[in-house]
N, C-alpha and C positions, 0 to 999 in steps of 0.2 A: 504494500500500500504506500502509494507516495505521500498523498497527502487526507487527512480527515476533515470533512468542513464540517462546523459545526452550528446548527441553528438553534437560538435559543425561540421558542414561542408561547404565547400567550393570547388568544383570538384574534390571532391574526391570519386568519385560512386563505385569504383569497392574494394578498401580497406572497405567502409562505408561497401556493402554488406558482405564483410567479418566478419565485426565488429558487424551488428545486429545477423549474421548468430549463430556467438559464443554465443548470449546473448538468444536467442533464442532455441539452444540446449543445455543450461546450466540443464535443469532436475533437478533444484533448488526448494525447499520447499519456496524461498523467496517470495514474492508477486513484480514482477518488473515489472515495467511503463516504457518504453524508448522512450524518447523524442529526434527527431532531429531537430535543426536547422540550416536551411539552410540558409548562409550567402549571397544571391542571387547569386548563380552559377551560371556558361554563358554557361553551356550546354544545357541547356534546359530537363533535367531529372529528374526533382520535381517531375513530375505529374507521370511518369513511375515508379519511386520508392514509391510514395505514393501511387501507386494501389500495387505495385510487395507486401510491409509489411503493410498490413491495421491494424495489433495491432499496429503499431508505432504511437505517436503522434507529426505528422507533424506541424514544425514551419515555414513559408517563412520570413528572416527576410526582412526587409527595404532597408540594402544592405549589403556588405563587409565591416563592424562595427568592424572585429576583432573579436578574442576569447573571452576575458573577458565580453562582449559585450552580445554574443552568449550564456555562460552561465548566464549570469543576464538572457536571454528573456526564457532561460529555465526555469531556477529556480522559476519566476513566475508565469512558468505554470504548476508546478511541484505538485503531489498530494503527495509527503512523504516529512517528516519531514527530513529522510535520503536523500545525493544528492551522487552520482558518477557522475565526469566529467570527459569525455572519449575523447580522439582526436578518428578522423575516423579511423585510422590505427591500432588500437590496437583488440586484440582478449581477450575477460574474460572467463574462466575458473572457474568450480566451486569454487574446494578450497578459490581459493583468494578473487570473490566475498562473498566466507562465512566469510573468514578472515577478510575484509574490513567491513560487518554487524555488525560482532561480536568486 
């Protein structure tokens, strides 16, 4: 695994899908693992979004712990040595993911 991205989220489903969607059509030679944690949302869409991206791997965390939180429960689940932490909102790109490896 080269590198692990890591999202933290909180009802944020329809930016989130944007945000796997980008990392997903990156057509990257990189080896990526994307890890979401879910900070227990109160819409009840875990389970819809955890069948909609089955490469993803799904975190429920314990509750609304906050971001640095969410990335700690990533990171130890995290299979590369390399981390990107991502809010849900954001879209990657190859370039920059290569910039960021490299």
């Amino acid at each position: 695994m080269d590198i692990s991205i890591i999202i933290v989220n909180y009802n944020s489903w329809v930016v989130l899908s944007d945000c796997i969607e980008s990392i997903l059509n990156l057509n990257s030679t990189l080896n990526t693992e994307i890890i979401v944690v879910d900070n227990k949302s109160t819409n009840d869409l875990f389970l819809q979004y955890q069948q909609k991206y089955p490469t993803v791997k799904w975190i429920s965390n314990s509750g609304n712990n906050g971001f640095a939180n969410g990335c700690n429960v990533g990171a130890a689940n995290a299979s590369s040595d390399y981390l990107l932490f991502l809010n849900p909102d954001t879209k990657v790109d190859k370039p920059n993911l290569d910039s960021f490896f490299d």
